[in-house]
N, CA and C atoms of all chains as a GROMACS GRO file, in nm:
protein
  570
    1UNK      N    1  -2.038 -15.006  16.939
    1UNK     CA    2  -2.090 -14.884  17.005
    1UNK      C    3  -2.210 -14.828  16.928
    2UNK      N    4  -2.324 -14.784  16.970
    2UNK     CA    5  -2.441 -14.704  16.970
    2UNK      C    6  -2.430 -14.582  16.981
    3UNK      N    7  -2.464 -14.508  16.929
    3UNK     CA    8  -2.507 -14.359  16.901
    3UNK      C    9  -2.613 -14.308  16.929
    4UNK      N   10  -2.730 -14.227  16.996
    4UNK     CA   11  -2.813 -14.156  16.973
    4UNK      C   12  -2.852 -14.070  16.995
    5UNK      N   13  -2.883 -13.935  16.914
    5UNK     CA   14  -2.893 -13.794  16.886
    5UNK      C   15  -3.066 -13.824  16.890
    6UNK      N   16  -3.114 -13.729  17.005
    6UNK     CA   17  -3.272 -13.730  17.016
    6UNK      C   18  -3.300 -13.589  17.094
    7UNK      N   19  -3.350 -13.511  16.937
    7UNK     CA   20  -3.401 -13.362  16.964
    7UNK      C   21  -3.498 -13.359  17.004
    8UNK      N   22  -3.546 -13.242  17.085
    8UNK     CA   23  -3.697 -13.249  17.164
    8UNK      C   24  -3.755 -13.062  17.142
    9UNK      N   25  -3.854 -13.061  17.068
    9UNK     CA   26  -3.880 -12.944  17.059
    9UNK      C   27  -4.000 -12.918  17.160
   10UNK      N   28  -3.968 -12.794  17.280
   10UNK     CA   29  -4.064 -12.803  17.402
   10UNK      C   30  -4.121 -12.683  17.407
   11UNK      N   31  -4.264 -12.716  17.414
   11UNK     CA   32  -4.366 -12.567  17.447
   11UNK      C   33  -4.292 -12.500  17.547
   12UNK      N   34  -4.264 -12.358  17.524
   12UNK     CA   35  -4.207 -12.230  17.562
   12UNK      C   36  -4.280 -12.250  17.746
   13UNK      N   37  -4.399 -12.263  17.764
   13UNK     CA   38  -4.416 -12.243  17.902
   13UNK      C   39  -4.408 -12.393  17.959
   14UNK      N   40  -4.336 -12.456  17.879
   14UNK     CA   41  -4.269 -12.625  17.958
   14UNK      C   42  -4.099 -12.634  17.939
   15UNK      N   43  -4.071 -12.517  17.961
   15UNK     CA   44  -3.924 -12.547  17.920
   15UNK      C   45  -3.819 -12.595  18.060
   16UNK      N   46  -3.914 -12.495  18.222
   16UNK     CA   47  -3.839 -12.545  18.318
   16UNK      C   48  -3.849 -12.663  18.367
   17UNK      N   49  -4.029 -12.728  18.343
   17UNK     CA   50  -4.052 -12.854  18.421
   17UNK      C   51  -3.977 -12.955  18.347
   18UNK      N   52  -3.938 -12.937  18.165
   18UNK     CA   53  -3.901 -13.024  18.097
   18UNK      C   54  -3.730 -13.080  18.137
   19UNK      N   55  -3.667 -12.940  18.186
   19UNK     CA   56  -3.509 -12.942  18.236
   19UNK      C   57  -3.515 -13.049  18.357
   20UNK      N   58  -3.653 -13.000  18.432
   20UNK     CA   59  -3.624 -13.042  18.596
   20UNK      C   60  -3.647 -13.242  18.539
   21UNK      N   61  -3.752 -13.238  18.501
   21UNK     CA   62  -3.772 -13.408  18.426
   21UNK      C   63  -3.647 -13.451  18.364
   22UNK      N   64  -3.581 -13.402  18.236
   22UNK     CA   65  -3.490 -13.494  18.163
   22UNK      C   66  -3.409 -13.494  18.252
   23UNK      N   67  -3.337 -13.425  18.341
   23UNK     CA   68  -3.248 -13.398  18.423
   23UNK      C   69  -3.221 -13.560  18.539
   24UNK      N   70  -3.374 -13.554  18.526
   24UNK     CA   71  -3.392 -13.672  18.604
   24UNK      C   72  -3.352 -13.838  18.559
   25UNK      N   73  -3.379 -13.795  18.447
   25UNK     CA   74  -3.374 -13.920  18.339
   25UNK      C   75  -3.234 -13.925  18.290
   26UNK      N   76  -3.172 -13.808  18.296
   26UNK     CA   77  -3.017 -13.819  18.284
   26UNK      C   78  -2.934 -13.868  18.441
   27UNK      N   79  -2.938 -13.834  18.514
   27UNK     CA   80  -2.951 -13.869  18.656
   27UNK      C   81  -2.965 -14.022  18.652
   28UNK      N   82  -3.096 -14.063  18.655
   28UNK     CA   83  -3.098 -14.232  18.665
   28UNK      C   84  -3.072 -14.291  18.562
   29UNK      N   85  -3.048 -14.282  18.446
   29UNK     CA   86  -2.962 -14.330  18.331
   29UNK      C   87  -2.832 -14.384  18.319
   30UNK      N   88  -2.782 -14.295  18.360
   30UNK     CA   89  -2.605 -14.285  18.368
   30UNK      C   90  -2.572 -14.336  18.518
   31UNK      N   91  -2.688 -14.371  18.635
   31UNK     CA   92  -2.642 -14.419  18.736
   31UNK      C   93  -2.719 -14.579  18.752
   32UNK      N   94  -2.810 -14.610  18.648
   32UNK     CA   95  -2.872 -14.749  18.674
   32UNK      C   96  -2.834 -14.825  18.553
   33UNK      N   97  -2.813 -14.791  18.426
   33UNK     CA   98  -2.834 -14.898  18.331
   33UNK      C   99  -2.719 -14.906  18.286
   34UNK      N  100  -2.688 -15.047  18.252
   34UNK     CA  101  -2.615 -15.085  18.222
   34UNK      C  102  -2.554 -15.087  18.105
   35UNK      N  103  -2.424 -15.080  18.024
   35UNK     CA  104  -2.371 -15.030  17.940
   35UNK      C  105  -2.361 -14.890  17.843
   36UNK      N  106  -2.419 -14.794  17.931
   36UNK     CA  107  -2.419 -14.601  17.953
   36UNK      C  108  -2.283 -14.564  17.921
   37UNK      N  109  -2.229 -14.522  17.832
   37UNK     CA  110  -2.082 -14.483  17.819
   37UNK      C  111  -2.144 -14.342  17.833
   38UNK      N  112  -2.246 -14.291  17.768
   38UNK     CA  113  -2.255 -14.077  17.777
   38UNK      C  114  -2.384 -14.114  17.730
   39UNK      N  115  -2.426 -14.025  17.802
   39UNK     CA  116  -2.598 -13.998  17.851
   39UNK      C  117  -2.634 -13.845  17.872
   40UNK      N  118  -2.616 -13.748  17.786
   40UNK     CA  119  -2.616 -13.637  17.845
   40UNK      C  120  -2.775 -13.526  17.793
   41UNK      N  121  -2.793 -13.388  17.847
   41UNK     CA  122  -2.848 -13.336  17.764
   41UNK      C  123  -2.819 -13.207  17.780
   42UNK      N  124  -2.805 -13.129  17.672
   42UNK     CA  125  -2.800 -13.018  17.586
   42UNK      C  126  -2.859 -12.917  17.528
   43UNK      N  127  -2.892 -12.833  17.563
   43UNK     CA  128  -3.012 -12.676  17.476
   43UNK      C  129  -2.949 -12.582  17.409
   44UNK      N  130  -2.988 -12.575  17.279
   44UNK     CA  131  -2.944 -12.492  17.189
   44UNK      C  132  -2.913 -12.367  17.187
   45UNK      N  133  -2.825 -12.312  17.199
   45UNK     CA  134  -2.795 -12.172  17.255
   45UNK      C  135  -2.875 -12.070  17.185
   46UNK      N  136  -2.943 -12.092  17.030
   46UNK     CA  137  -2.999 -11.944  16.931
   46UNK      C  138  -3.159 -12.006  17.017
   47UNK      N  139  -3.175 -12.155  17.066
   47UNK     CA  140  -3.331 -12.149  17.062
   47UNK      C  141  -3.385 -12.226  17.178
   48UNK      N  142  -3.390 -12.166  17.313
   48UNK     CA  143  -3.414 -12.241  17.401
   48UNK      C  144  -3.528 -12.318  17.461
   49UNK      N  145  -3.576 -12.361  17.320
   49UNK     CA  146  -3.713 -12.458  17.371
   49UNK      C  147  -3.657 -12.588  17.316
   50UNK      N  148  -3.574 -12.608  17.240
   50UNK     CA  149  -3.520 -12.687  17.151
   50UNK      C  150  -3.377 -12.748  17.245
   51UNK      N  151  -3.390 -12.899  17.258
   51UNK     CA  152  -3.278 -12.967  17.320
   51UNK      C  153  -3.270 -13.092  17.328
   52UNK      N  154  -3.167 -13.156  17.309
   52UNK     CA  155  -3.093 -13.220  17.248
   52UNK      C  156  -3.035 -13.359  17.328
   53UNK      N  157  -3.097 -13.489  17.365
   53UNK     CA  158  -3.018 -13.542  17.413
   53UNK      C  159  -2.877 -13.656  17.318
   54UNK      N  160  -2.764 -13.634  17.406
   54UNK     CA  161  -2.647 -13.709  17.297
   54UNK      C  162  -2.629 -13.814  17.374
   55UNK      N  163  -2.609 -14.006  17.366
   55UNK     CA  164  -2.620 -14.117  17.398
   55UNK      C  165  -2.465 -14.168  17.348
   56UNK      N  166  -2.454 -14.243  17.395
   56UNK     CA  167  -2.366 -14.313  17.345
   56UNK      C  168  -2.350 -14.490  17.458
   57UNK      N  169  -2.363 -14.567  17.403
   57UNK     CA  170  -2.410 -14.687  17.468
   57UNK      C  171  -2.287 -14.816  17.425
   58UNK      N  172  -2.265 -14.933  17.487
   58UNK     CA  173  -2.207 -15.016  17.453
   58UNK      C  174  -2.256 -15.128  17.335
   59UNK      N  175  -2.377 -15.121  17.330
   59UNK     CA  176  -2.446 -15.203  17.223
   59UNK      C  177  -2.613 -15.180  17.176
   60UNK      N  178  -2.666 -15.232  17.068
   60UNK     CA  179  -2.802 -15.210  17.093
   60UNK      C  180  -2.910 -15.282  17.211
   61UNK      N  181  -2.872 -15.392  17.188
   61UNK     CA  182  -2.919 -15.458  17.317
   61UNK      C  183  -2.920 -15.373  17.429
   62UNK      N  184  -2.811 -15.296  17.518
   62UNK     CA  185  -2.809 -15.252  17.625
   62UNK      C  186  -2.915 -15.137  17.573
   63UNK      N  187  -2.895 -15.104  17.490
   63UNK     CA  188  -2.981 -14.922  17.479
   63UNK      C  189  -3.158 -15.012  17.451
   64UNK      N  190  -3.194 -15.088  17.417
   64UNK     CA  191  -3.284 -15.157  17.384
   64UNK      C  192  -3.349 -15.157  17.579
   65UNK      N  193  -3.271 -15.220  17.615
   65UNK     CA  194  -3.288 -15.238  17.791
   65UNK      C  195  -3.342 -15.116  17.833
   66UNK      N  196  -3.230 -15.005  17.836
   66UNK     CA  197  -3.268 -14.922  17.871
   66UNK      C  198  -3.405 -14.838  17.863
   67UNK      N  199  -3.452 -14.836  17.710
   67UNK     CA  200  -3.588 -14.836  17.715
   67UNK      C  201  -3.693 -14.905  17.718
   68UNK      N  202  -3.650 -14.980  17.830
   68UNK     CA  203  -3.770 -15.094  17.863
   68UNK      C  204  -3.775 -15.049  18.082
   69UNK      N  205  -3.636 -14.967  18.054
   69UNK     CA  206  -3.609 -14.935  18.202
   69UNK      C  207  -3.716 -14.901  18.310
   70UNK      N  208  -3.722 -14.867  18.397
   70UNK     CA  209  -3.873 -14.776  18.467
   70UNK      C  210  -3.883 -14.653  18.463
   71UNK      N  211  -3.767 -14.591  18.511
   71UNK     CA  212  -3.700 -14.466  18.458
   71UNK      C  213  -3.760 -14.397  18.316
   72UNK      N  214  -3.721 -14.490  18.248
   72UNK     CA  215  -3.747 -14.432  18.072
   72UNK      C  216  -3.894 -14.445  18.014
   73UNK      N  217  -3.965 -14.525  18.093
   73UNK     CA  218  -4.077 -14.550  18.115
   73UNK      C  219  -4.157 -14.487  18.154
   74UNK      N  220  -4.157 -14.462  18.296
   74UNK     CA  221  -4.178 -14.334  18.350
   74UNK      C  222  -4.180 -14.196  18.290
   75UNK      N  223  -4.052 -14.093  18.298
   75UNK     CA  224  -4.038 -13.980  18.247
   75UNK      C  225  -4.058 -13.942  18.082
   76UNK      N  226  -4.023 -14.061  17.993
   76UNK     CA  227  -4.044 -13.977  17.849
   76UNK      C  228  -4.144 -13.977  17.807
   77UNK      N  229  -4.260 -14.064  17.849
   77UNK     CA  230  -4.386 -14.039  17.809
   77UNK      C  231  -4.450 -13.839  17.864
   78UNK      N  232  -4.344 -13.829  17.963
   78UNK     CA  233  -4.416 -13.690  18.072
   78UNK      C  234  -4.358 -13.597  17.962
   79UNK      N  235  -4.206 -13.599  17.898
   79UNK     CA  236  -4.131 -13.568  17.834
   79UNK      C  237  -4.247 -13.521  17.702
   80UNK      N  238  -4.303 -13.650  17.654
   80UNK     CA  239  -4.359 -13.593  17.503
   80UNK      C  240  -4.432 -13.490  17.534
   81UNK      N  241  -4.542 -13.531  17.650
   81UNK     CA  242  -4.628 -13.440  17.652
   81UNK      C  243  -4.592 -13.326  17.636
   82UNK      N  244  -4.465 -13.263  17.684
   82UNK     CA  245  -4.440 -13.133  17.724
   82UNK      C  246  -4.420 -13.039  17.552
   83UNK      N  247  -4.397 -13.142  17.472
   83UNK     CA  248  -4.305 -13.098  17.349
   83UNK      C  249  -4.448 -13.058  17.239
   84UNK      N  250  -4.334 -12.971  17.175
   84UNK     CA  251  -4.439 -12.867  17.027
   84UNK      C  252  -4.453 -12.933  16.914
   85UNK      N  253  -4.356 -13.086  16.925
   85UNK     CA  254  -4.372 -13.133  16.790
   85UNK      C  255  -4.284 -13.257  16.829
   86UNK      N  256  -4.310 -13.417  16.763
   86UNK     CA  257  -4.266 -13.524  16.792
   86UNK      C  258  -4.094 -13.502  16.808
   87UNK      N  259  -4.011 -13.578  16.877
   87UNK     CA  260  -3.890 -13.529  16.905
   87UNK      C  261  -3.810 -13.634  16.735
   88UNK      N  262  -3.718 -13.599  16.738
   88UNK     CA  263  -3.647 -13.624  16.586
   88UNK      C  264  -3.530 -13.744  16.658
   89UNK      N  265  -3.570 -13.884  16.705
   89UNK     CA  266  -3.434 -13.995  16.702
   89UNK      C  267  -3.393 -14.006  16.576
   90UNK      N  268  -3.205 -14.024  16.584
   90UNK     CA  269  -3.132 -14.066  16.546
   90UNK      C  270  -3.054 -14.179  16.574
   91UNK      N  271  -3.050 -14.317  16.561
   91UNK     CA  272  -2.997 -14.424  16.573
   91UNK      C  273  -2.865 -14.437  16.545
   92UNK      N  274  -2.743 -14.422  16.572
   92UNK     CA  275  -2.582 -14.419  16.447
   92UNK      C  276  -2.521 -14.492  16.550
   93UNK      N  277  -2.423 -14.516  16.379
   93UNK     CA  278  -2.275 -14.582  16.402
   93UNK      C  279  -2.158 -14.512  16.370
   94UNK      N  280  -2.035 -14.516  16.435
   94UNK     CA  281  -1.929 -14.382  16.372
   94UNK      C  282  -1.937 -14.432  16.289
   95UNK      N  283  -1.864 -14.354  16.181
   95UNK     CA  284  -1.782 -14.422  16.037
   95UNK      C  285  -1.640 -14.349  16.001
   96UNK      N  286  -1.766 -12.540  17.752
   96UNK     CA  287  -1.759 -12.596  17.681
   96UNK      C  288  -1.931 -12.584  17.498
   97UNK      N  289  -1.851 -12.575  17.411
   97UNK     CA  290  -1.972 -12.560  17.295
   97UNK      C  291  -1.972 -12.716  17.256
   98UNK      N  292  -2.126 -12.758  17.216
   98UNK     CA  293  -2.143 -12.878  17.069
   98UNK      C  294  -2.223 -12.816  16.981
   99UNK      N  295  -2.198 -12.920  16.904
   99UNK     CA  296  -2.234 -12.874  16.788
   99UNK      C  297  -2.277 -13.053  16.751
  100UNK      N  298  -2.432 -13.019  16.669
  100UNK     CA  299  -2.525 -13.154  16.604
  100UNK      C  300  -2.553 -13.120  16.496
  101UNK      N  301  -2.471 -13.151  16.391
  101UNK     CA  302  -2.511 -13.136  16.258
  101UNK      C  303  -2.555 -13.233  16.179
  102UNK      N  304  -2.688 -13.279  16.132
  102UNK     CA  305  -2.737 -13.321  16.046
  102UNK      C  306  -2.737 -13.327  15.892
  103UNK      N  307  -2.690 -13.416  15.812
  103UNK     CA  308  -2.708 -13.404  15.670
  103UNK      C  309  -2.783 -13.507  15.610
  104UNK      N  310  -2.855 -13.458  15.515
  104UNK     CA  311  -2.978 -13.530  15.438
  104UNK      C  312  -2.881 -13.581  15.278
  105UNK      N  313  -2.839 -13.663  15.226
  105UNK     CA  314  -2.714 -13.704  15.116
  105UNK      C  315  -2.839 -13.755  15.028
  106UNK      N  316  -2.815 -13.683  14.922
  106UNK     CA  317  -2.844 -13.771  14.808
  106UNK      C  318  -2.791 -13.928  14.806
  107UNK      N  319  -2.895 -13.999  14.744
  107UNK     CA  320  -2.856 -14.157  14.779
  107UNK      C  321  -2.728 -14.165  14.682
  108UNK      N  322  -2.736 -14.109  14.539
  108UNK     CA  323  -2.582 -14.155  14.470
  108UNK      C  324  -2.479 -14.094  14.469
  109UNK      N  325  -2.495 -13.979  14.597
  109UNK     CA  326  -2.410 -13.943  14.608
  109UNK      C  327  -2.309 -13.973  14.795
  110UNK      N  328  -2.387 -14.094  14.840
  110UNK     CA  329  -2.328 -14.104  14.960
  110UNK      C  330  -2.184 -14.160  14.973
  111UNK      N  331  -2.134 -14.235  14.892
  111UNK     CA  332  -1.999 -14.255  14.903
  111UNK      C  333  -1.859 -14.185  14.865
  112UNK      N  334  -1.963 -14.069  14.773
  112UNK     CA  335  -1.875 -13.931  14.763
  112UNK      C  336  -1.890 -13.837  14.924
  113UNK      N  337  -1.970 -13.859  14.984
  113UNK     CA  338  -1.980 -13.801  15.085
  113UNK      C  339  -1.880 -13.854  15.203
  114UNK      N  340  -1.945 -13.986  15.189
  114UNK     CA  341  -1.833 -14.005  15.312
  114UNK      C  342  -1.686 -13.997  15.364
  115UNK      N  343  -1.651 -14.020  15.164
  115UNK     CA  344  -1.503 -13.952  15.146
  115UNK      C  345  -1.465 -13.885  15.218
  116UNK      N  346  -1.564 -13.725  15.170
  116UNK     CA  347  -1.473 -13.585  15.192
  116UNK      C  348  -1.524 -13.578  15.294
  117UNK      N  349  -1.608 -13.613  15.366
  117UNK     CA  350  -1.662 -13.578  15.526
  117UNK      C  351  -1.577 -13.624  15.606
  118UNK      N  352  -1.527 -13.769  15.585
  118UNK     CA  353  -1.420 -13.828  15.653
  118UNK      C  354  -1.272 -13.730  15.620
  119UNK      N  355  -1.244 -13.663  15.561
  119UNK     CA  356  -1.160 -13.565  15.532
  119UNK      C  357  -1.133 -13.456  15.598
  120UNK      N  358  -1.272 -13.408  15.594
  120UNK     CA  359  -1.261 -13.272  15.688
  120UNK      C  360  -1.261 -13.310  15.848
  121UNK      N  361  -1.334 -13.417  15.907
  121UNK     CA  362  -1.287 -13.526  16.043
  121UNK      C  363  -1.128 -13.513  16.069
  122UNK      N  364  -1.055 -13.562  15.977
  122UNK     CA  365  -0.925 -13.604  16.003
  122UNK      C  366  -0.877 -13.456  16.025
  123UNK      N  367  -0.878 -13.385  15.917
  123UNK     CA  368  -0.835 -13.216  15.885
  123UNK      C  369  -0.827 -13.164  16.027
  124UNK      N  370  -1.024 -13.139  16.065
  124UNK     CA  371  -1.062 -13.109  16.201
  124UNK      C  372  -0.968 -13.143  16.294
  125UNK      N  373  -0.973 -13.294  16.294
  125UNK     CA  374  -0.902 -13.349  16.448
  125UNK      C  375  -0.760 -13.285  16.455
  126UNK      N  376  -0.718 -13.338  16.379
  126UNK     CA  377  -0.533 -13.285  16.353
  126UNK      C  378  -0.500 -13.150  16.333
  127UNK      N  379  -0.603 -13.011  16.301
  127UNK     CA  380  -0.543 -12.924  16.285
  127UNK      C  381  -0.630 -12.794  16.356
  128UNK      N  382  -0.757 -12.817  16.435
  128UNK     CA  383  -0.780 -12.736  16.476
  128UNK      C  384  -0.815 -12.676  16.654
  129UNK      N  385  -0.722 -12.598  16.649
  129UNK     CA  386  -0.757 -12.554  16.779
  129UNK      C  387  -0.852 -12.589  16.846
  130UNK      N  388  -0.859 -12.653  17.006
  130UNK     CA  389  -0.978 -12.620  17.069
  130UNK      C  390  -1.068 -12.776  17.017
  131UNK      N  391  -1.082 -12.832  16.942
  131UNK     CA  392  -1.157 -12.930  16.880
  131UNK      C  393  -1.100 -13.033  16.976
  132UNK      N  394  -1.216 -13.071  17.083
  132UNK     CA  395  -1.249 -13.200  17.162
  132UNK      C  396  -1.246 -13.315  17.113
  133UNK      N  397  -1.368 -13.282  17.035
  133UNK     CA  398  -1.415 -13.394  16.985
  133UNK      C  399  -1.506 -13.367  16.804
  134UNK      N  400  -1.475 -13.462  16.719
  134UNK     CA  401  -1.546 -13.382  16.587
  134UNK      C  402  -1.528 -13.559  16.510
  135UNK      N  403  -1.689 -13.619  16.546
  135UNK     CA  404  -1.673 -13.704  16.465
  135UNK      C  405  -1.809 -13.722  16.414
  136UNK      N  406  -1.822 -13.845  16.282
  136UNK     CA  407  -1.930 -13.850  16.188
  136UNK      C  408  -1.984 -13.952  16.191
  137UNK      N  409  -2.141 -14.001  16.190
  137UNK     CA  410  -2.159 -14.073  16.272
  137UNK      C  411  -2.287 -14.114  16.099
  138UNK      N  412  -2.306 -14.259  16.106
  138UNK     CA  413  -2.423 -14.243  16.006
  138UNK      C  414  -2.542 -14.347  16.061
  139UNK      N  415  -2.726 -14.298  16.011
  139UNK     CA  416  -2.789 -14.354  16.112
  139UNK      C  417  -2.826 -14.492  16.072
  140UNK      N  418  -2.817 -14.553  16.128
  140UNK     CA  419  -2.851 -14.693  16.147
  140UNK      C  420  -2.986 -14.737  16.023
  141UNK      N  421  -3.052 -14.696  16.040
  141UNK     CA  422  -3.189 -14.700  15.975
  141UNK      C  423  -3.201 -14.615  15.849
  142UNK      N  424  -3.125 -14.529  15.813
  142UNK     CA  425  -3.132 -14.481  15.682
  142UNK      C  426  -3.008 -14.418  15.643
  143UNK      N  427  -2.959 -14.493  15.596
  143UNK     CA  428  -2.803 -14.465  15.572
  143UNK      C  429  -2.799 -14.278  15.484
  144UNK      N  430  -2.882 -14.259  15.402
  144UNK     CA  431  -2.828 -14.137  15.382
  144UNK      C  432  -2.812 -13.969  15.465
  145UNK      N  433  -2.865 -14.040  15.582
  145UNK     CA  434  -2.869 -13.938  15.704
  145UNK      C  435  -2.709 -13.962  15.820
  146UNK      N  436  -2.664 -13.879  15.794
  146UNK     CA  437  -2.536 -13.858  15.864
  146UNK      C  438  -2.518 -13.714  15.972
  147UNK      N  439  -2.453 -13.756  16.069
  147UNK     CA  440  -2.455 -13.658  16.164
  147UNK      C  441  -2.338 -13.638  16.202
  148UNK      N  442  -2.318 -13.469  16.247
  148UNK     CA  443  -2.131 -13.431  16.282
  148UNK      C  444  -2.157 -13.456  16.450
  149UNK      N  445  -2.087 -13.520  16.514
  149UNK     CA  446  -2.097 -13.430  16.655
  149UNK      C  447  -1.980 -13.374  16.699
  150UNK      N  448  -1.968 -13.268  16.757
  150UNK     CA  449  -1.860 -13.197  16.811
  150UNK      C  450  -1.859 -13.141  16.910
  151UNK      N  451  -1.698 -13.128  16.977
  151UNK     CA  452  -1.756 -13.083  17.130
  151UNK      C  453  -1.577 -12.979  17.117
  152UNK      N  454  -1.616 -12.864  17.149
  152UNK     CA  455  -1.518 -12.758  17.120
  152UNK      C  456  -1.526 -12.694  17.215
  153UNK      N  457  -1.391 -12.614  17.286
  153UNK     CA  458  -1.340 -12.560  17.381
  153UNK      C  459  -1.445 -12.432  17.407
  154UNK      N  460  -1.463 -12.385  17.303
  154UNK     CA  461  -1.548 -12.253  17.309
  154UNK      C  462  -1.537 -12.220  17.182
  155UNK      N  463  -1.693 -12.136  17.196
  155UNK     CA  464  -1.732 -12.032  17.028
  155UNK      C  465  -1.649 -11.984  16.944
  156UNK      N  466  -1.547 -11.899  17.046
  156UNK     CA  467  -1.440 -11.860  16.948
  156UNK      C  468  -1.328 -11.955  16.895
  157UNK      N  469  -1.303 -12.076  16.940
  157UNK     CA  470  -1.239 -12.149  16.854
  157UNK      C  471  -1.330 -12.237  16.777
  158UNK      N  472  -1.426 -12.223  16.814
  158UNK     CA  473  -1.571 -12.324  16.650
  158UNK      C  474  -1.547 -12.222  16.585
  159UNK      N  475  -1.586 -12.060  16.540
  159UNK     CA  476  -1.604 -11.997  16.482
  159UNK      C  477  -1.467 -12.002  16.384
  160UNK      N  478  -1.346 -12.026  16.449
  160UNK     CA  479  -1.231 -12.023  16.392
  160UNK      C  480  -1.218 -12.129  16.312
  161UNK      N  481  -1.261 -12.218  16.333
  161UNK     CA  482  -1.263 -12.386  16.294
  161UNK      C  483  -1.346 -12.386  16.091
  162UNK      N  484  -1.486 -12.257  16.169
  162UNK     CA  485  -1.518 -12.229  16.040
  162UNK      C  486  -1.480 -12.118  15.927
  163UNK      N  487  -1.352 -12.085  15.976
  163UNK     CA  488  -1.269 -12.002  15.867
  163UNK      C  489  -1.162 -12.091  15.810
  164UNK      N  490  -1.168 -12.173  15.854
  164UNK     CA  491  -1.026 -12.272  15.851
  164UNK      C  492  -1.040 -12.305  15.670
  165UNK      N  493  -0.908 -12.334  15.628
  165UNK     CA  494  -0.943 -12.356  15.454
  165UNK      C  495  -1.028 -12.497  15.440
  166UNK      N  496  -1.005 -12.613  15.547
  166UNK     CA  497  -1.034 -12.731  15.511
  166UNK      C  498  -1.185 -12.722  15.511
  167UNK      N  499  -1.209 -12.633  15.591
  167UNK     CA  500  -1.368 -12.627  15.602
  167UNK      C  501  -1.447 -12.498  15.505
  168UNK      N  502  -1.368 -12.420  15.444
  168UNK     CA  503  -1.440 -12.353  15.317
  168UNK      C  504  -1.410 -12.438  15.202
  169UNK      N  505  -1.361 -12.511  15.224
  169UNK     CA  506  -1.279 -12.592  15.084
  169UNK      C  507  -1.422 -12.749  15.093
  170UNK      N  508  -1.429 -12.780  15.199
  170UNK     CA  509  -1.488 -12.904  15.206
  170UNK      C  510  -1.618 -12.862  15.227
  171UNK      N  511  -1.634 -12.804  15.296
  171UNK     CA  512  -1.833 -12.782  15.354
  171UNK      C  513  -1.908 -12.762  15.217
  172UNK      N  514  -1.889 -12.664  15.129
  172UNK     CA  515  -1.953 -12.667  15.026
  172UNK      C  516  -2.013 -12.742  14.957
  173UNK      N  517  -1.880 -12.843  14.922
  173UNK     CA  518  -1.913 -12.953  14.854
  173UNK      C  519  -2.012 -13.052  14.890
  174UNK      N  520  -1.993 -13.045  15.056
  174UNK     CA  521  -2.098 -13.189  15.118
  174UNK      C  522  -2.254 -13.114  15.095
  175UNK      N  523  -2.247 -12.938  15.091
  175UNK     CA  524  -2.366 -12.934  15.089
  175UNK      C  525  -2.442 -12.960  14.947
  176UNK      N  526  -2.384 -12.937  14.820
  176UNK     CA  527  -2.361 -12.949  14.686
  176UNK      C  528  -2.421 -13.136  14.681
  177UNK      N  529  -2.396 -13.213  14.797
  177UNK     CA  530  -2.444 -13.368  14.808
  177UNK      C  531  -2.584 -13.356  14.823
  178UNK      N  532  -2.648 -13.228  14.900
  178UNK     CA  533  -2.754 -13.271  15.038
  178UNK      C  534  -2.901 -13.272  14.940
  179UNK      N  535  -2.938 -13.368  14.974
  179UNK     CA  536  -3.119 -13.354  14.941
  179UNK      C  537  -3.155 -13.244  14.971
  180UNK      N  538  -3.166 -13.188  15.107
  180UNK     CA  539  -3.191 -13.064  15.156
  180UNK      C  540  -3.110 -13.016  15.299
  181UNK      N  541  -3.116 -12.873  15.313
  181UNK     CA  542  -3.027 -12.804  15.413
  181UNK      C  543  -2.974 -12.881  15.523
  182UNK      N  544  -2.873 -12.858  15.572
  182UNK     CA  545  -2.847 -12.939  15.729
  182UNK      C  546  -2.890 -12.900  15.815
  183UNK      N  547  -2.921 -12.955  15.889
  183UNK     CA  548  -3.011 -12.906  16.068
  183UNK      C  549  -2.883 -12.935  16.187
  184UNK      N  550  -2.835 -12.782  16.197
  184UNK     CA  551  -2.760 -12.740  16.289
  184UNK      C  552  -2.781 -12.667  16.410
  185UNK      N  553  -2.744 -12.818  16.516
  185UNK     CA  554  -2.788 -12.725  16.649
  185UNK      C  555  -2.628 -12.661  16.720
  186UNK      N  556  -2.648 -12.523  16.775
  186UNK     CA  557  -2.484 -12.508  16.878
  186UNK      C  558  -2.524 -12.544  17.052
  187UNK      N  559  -2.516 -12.573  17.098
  187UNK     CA  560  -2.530 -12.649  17.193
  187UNK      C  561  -2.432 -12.599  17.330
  188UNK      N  562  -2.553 -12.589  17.433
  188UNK     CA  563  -2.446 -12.566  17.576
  188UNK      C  564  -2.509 -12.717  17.655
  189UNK      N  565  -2.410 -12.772  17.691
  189UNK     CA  566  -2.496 -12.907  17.848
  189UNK      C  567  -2.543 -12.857  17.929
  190UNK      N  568  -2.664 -12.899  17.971
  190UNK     CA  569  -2.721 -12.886  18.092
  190UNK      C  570  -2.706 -12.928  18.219
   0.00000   0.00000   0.00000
């Protein structure tokens, strides 16, 4: 199993188009690619420009796929643009 | 439903003291606190001294409780007493 924690810090007047986008990308994620166990995303309750997607995948390979997807292709490039500062991936394994 | 993404930065000679007691307060967590979904530790792929909590708790007031708990004034200290520098803690609602 795969892990990944990927924060996104988003300019204050991109915070709704950024919901309506990842939303999307959570949407066709969790309904097209293959080996998706949790695909979700999350906004920080003290700071709402700041949010959080949490992954969890069957292998690297599949999460590898996934960002080769059209989907992921598509929207996270629209995604950076929107953001105040590069987003922070985390790659993990439990322990 | 609350999460919680906690980040820790470990001194390199001190990571196998870490994982100890982190794996400690995990077990503590799971088995003894109210409300606790989910509370596990995850380390990143690409730079082992970066470790992350994720947690997924019933609500605020049982996280908040979680952080009065002895295992967690007794243990948190110490992991921070490990850290290169501060942890990056997000509280988290899903979108």
């Amino acid at each position: 199993m795969i892990y990944v924690v990927a924060k996104n810090y988003i300019r204050e007047e991109k915070v709704n188009d950024f919901m309506t986008l990842a939303k999307k990308l959570v949407e066709d994620t969790n309904s097209k690619d293959a080996g998706c166990i949790r695909y979700q995303l999350y906004q920080d309750i003290n700071n709402p420009t700041v949010f959080t997607f949490i992954e969890e995948w069957e292998s690297m390979e599949l999460l590898n796929r996934h960002m080769e997807a059209d989907h992921f292709k598509e929207i996270v490039p629209q995604l950076a643009a929107m953001s105040e500062k590069p987003e922070d991936v985390n790659i993990l394994q439990q322990i």
